[in-house]
C-alpha positions, -999 to +999 in steps of 0.1 A: -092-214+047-057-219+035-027-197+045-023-181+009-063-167+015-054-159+049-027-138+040-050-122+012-071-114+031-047-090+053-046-068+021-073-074+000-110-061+007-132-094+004-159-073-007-148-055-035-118-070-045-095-039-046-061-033-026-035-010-022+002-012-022+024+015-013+059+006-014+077+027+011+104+018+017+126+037-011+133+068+004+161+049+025+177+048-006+168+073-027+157+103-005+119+118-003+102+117-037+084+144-047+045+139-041+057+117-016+063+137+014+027+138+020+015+104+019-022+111+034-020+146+010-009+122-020-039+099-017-066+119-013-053+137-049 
């Protein structure tokens, strides 16, 4: 296995294929965004 699958394979589900990405790093900018607050809340909507 080669690094770039390796390092796929930290965020990608081999079996399905999906991933998610939540970027969160924005509300050291920006400030909380709404829907955000609540990250376990705004996934399960």
């Amino acid at each position: 296995m080669r690094g770039k699958e390796i390092r796929l394979e930290r965020i990608m589900d081999r079996n399905t294929g999906k991933t998610i990405i939540v970027p969160l790093d924005h509300g050291v900018t920006l400030g909380p965004v709404p829907g955000l607050i609540d990250v376990g809340r705004t996934i399960d909507l």
